[in-house]
CHARMM-style PDB file with segment names, atoms N, HN, CA, C and O in Angstrom:
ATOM      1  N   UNK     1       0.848  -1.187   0.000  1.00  0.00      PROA
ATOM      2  CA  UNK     1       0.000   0.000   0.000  1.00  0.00      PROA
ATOM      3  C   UNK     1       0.891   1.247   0.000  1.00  0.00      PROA
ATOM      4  O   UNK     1       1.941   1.281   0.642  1.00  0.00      PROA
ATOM      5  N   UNK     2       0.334   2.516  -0.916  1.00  0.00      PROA
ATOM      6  HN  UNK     2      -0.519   2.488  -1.437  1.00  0.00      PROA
ATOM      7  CA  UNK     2       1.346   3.452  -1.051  1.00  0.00      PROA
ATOM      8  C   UNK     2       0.798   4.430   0.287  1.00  0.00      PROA
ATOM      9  O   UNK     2      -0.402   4.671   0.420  1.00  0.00      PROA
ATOM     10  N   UNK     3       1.505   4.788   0.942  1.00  0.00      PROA
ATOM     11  HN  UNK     3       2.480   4.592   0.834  1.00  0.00      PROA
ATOM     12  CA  UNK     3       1.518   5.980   1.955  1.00  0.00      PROA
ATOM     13  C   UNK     3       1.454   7.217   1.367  1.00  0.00      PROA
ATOM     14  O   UNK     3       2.369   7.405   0.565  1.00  0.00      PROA
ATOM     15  N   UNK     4       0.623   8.189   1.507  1.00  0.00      PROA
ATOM     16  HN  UNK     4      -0.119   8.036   2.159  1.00  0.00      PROA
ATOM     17  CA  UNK     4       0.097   9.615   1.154  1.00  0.00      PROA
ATOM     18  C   UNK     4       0.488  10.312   2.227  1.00  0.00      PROA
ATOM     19  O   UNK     4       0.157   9.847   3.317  1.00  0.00      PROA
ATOM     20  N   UNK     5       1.258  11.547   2.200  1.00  0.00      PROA
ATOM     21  HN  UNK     5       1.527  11.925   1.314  1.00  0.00      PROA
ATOM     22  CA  UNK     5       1.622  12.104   3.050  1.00  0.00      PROA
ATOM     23  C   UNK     5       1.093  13.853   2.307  1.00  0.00      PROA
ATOM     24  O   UNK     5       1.012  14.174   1.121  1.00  0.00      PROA
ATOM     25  N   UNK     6       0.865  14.540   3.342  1.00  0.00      PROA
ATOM     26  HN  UNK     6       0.931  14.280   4.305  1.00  0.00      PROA
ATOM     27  CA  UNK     6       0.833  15.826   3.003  1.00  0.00      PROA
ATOM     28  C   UNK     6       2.197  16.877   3.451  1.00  0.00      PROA
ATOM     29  O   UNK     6       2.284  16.810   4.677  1.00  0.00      PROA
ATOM     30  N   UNK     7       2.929  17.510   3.071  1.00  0.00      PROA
ATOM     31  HN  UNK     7       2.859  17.564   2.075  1.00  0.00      PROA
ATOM     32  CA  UNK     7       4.181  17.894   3.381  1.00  0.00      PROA
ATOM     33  C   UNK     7       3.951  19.839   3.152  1.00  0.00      PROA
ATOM     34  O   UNK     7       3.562  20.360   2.107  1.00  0.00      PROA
ATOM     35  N   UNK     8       4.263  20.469   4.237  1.00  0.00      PROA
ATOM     36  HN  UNK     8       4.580  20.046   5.086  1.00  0.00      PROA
ATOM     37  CA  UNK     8       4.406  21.821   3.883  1.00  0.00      PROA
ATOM     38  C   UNK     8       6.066  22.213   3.966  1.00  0.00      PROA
ATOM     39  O   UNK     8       6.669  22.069   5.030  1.00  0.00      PROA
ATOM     40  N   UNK     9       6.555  22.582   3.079  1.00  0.00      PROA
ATOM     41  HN  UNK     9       6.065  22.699   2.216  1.00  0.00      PROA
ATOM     42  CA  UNK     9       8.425  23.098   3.140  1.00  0.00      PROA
ATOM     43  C   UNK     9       8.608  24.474   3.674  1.00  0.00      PROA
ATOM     44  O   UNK     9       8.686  25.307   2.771  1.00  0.00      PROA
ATOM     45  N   UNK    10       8.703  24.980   4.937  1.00  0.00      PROA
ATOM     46  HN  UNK    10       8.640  24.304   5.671  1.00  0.00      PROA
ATOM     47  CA  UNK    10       9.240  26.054   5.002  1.00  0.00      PROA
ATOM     48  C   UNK    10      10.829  26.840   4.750  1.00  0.00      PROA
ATOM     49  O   UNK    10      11.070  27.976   4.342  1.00  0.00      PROA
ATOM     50  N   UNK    11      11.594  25.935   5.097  1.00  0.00      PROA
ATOM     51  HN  UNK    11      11.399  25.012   5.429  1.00  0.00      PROA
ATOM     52  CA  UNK    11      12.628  26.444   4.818  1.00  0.00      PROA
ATOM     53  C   UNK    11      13.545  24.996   4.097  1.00  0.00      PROA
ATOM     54  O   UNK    11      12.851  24.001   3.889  1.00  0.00      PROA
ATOM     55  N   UNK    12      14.778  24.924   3.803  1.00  0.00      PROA
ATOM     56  HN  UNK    12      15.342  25.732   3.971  1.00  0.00      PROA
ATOM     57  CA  UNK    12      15.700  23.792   3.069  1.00  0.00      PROA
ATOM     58  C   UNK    12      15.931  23.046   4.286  1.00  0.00      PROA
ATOM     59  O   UNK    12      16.592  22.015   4.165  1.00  0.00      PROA
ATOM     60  N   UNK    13      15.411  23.447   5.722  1.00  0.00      PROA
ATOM     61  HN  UNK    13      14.874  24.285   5.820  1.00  0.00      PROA
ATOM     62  CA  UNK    13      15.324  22.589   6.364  1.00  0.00      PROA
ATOM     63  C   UNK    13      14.640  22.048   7.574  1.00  0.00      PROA
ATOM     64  O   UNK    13      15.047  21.285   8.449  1.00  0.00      PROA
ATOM     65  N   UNK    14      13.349  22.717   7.371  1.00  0.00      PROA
ATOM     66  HN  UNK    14      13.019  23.337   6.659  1.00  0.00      PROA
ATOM     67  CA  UNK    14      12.068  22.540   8.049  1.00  0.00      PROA
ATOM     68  C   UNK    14      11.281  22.250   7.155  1.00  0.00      PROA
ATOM     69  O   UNK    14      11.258  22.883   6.100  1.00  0.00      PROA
ATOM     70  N   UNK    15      10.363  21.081   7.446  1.00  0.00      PROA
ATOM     71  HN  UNK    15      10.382  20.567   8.303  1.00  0.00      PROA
ATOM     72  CA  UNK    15       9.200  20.314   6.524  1.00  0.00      PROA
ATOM     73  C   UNK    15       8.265  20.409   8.014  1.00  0.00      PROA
ATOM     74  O   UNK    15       8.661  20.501   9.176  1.00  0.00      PROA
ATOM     75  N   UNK    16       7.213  20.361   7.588  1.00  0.00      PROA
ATOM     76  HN  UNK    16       6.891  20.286   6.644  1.00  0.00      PROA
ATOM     77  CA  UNK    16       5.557  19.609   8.822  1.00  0.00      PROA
ATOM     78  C   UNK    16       4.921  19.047   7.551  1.00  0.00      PROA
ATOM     79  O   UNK    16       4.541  19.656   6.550  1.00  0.00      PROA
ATOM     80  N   UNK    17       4.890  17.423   7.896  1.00  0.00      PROA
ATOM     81  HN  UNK    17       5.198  16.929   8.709  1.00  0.00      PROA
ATOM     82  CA  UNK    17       4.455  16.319   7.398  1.00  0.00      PROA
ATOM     83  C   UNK    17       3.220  15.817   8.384  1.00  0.00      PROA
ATOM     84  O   UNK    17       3.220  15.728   9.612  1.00  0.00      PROA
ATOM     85  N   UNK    18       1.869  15.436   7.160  1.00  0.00      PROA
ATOM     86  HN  UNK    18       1.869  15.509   6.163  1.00  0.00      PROA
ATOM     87  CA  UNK    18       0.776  14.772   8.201  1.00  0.00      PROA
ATOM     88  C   UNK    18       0.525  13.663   7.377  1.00  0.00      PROA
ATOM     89  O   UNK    18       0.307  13.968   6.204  1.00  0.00      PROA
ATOM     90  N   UNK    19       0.486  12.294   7.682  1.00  0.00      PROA
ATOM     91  HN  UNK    19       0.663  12.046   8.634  1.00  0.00      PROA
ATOM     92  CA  UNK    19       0.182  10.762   6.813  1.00  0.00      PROA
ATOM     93  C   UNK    19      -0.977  11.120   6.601  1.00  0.00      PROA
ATOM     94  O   UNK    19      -1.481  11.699   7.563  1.00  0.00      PROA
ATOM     95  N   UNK    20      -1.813  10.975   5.448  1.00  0.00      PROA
ATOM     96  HN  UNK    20      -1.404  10.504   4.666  1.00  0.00      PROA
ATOM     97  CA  UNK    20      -2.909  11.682   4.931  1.00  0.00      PROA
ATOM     98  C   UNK    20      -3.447   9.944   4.727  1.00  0.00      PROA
ATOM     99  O   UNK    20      -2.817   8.982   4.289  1.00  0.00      PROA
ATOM    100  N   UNK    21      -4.801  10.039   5.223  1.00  0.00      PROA
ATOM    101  HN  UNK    21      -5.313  10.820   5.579  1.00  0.00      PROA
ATOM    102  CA  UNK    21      -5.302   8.737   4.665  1.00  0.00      PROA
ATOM    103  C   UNK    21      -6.317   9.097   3.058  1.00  0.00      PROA
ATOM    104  O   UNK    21      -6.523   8.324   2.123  1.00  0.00      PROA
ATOM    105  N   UNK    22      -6.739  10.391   3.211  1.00  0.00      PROA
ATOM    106  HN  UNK    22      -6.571  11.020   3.971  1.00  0.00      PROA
ATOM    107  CA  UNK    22      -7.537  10.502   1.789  1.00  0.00      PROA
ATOM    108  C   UNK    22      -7.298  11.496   1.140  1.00  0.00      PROA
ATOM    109  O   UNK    22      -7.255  12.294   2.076  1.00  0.00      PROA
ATOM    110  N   UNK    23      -7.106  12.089   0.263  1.00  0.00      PROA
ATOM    111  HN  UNK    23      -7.141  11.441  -0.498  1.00  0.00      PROA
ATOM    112  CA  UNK    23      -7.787  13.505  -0.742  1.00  0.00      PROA
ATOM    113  C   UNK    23      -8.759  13.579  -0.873  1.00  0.00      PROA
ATOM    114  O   UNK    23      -9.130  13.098  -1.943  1.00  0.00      PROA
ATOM    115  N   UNK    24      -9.697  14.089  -0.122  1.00  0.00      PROA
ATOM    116  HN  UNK    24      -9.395  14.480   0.747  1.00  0.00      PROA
ATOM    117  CA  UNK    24     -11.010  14.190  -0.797  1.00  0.00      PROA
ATOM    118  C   UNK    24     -11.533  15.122  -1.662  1.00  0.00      PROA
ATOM    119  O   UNK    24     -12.653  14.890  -2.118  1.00  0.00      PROA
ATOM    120  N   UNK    25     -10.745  16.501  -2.104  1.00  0.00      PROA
ATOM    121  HN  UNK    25      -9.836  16.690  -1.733  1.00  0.00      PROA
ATOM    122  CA  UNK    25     -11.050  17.039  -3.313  1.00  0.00      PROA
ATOM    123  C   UNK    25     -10.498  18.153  -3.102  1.00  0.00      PROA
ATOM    124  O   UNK    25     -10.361  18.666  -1.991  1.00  0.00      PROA
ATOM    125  N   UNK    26     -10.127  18.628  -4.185  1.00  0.00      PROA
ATOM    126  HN  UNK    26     -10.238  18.211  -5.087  1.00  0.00      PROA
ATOM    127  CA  UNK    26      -8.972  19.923  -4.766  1.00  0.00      PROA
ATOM    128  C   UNK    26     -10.176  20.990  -5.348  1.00  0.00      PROA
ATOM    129  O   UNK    26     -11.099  20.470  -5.974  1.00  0.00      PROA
ATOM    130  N   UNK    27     -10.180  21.800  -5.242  1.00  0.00      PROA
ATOM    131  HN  UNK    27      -9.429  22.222  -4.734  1.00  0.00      PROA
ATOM    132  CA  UNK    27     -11.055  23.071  -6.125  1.00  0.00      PROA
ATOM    133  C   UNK    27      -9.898  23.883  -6.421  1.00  0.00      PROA
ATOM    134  O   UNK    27      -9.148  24.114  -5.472  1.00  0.00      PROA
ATOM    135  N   UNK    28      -9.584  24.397  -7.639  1.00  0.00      PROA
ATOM    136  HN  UNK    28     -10.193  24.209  -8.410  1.00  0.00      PROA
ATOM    137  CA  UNK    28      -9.044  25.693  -8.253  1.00  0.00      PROA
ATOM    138  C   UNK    28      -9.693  27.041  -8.363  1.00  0.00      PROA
ATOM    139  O   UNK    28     -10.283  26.999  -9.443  1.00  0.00      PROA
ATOM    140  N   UNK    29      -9.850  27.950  -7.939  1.00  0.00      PROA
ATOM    141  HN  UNK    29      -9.371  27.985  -7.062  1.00  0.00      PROA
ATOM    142  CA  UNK    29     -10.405  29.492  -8.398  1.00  0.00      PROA
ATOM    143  C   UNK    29      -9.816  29.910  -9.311  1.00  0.00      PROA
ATOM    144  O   UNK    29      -9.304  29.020  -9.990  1.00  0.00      PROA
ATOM    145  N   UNK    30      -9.600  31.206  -9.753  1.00  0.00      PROA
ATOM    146  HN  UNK    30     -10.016  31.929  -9.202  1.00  0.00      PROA
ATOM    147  CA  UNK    30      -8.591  32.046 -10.490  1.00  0.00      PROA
ATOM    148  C   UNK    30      -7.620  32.887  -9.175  1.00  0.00      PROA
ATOM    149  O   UNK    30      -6.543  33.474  -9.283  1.00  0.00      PROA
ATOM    150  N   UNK    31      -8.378  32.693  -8.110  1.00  0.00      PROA
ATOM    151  HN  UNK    31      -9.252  32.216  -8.023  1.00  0.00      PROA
ATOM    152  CA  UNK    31      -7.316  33.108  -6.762  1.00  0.00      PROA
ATOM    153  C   UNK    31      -6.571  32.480  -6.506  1.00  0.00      PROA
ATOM    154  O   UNK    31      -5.364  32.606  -6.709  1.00  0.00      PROA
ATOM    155  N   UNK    32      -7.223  31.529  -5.917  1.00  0.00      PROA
ATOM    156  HN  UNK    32      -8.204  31.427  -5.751  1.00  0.00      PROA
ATOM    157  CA  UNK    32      -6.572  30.297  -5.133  1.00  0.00      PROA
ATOM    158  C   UNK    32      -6.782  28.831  -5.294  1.00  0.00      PROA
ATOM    159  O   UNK    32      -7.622  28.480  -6.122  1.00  0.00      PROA
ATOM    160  N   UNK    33      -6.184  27.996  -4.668  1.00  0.00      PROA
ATOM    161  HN  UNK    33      -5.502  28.282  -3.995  1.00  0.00      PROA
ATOM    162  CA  UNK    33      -6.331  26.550  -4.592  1.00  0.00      PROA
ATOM    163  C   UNK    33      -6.425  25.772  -3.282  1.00  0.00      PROA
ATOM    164  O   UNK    33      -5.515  25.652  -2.461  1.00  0.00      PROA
ATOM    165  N   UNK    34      -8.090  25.078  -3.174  1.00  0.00      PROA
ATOM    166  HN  UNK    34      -8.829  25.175  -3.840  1.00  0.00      PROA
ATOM    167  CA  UNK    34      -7.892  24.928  -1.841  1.00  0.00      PROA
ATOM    168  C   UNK    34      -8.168  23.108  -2.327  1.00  0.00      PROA
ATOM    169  O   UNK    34      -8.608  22.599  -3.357  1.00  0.00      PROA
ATOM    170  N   UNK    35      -7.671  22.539  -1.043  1.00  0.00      PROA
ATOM    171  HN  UNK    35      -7.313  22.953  -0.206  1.00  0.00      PROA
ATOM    172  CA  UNK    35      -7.473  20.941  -1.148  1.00  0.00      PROA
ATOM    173  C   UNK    35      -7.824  20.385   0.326  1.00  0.00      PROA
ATOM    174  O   UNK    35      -7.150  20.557   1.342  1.00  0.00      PROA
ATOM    175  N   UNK    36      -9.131  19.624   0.194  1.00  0.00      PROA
ATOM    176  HN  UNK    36      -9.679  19.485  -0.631  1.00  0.00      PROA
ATOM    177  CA  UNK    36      -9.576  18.916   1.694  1.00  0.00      PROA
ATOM    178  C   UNK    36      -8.922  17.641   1.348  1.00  0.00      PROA
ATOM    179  O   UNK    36      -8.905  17.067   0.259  1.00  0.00      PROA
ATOM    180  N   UNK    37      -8.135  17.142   2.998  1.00  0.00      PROA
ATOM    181  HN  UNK    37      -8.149  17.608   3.882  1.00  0.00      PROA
ATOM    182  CA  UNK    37      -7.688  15.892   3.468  1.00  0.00      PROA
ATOM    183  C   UNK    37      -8.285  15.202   4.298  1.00  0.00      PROA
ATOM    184  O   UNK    37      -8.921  15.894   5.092  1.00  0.00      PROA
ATOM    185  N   UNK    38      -8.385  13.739   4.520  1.00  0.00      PROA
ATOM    186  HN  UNK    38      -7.868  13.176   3.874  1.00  0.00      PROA
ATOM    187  CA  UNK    38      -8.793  13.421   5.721  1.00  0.00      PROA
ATOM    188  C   UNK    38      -7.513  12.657   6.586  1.00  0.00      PROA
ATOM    189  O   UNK    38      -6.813  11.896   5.918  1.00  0.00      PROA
ATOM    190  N   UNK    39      -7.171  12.832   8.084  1.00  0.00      PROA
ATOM    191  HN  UNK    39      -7.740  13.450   8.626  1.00  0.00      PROA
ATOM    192  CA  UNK    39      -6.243  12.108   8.558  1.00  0.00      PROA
ATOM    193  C   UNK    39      -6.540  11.708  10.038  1.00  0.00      PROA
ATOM    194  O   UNK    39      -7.187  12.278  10.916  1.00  0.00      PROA
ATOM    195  N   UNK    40      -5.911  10.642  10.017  1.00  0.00      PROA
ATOM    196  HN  UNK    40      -5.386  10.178   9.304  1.00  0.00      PROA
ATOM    197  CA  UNK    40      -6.029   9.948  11.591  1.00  0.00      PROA
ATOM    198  C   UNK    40      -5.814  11.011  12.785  1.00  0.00      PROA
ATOM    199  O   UNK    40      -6.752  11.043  13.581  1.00  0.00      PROA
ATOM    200  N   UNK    41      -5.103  11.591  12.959  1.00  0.00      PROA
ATOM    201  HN  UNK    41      -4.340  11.565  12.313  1.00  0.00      PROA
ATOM    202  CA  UNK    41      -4.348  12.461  13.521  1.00  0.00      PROA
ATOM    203  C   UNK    41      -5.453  13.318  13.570  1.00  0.00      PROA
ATOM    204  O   UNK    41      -6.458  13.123  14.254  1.00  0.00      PROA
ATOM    205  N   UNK    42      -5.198  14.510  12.647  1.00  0.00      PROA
ATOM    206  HN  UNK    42      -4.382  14.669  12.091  1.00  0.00      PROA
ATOM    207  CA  UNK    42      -5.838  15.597  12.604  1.00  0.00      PROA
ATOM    208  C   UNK    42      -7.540  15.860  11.998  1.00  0.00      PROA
ATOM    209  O   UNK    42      -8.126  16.942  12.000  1.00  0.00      PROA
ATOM    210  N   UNK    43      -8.224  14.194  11.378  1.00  0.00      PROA
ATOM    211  HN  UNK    43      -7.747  13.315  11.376  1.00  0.00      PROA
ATOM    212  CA  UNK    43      -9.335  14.491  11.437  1.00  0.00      PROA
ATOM    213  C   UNK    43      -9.283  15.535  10.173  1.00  0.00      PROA
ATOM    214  O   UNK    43      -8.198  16.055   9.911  1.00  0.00      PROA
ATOM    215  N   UNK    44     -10.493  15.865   9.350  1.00  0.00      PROA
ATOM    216  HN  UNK    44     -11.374  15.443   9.563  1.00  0.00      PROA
ATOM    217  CA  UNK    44     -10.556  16.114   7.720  1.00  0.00      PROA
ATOM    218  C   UNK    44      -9.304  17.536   8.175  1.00  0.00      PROA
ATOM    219  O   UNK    44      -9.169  17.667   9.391  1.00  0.00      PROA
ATOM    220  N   UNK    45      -8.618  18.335   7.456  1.00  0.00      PROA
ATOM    221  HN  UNK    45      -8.727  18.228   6.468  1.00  0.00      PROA
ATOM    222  CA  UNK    45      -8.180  19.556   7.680  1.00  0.00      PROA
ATOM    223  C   UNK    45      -8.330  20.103   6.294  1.00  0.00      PROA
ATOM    224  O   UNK    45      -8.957  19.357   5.542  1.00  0.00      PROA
ATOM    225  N   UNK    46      -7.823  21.441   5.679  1.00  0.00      PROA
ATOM    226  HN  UNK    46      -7.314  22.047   6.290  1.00  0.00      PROA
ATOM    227  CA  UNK    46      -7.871  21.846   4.684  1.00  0.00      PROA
ATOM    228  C   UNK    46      -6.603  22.642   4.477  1.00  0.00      PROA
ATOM    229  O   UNK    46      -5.964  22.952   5.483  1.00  0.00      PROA
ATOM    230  N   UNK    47      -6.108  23.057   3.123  1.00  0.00      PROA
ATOM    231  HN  UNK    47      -6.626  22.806   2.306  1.00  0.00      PROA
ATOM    232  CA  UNK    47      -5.160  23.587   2.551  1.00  0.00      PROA
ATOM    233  C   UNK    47      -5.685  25.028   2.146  1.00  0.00      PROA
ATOM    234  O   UNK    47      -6.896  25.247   2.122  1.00  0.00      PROA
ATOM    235  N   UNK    48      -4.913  25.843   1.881  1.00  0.00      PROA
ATOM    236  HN  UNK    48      -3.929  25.665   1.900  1.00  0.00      PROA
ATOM    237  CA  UNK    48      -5.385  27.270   0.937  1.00  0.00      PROA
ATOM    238  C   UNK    48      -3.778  27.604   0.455  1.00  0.00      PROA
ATOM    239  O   UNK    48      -2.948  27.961   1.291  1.00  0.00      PROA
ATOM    240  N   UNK    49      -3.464  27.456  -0.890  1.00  0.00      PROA
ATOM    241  HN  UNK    49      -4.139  27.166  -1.569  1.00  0.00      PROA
ATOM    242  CA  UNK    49      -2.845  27.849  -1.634  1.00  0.00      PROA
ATOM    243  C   UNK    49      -1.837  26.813  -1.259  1.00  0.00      PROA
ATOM    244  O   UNK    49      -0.805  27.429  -1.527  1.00  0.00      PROA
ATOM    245  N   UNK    50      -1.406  25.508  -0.762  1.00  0.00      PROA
ATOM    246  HN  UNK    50      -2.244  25.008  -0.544  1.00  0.00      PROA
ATOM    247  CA  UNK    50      -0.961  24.722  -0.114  1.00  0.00      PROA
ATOM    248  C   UNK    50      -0.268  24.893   1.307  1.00  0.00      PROA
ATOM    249  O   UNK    50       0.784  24.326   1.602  1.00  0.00      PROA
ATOM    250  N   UNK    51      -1.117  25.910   2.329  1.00  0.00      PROA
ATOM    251  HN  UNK    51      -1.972  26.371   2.090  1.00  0.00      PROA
ATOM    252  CA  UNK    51      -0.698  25.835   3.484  1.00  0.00      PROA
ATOM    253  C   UNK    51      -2.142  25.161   4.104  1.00  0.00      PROA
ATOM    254  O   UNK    51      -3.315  25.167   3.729  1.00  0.00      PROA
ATOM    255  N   UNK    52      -1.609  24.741   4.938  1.00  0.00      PROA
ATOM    256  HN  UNK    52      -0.657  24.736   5.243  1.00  0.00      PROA
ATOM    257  CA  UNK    52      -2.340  24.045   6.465  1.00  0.00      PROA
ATOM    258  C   UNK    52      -3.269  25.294   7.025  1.00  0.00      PROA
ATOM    259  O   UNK    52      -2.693  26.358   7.253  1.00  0.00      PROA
ATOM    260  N   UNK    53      -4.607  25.196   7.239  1.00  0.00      PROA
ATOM    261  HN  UNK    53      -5.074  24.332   7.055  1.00  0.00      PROA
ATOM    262  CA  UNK    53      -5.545  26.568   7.514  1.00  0.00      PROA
ATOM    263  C   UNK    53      -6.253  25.819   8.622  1.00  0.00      PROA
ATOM    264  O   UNK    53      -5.386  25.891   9.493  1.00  0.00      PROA
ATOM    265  N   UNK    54      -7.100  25.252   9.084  1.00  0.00      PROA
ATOM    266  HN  UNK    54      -7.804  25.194   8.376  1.00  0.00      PROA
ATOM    267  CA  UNK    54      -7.959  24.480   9.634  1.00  0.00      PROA
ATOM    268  C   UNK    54      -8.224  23.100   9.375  1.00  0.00      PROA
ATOM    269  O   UNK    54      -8.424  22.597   8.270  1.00  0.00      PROA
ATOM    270  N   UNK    55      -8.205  22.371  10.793  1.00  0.00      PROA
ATOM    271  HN  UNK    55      -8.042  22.780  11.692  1.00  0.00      PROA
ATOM    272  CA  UNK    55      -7.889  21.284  11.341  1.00  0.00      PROA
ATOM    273  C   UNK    55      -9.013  20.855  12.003  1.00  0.00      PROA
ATOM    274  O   UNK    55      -9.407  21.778  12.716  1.00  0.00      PROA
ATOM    275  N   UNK    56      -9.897  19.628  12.128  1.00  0.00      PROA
ATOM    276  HN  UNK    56      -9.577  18.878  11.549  1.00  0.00      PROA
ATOM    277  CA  UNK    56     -11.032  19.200  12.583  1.00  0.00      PROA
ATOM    278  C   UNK    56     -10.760  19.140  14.220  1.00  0.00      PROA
ATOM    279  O   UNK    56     -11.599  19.344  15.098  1.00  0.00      PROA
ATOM    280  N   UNK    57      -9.526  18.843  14.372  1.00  0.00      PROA
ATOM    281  HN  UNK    57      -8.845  18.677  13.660  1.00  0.00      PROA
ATOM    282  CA  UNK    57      -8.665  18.909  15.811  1.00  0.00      PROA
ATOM    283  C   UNK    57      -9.205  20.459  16.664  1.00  0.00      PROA
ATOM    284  O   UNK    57      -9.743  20.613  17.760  1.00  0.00      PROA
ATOM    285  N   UNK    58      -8.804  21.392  15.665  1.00  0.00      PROA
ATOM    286  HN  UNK    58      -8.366  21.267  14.775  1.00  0.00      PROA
ATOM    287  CA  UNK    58      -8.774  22.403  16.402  1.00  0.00      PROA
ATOM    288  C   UNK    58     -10.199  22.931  16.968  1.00  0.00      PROA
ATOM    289  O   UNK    58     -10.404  23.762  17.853  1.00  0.00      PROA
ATOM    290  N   UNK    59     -11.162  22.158  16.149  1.00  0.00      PROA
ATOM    291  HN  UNK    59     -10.995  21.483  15.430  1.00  0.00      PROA
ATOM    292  CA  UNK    59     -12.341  22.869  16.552  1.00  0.00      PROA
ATOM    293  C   UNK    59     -12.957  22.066  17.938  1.00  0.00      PROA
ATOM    294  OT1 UNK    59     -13.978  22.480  18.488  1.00  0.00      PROA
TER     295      UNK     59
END
């Protein structure tokens, strides 16, 4: 089974990695790009422009 990971790069040597069990869907605007995940951990969260915004955790 392939492992899905979601990865944000801040610097050449800071990554925050979450094992993503799903994609559940990408939308494009002409703004932005947002992308819902679902994960063990953090429960569905969402992306905006590929950063980390909200977390099912946090609520």
């Amino acid at each position: 089974m392939l492992d899905l990971w979601y990865s944000e790069y801040h610097t050449k040597d800071v990554r925050f990695s979450i094992k993503v069990q799903e994609h559940i869907v990408t939308e494009q605007t002409k703004y932005q790009r947002i992308d819902f995940f679902k994960s063990d951990t953090f429960g569905t969260f969402f992306t905006l422009d590929g950063l980390m915004m909200v977390t099912e955790k946090d609520e």
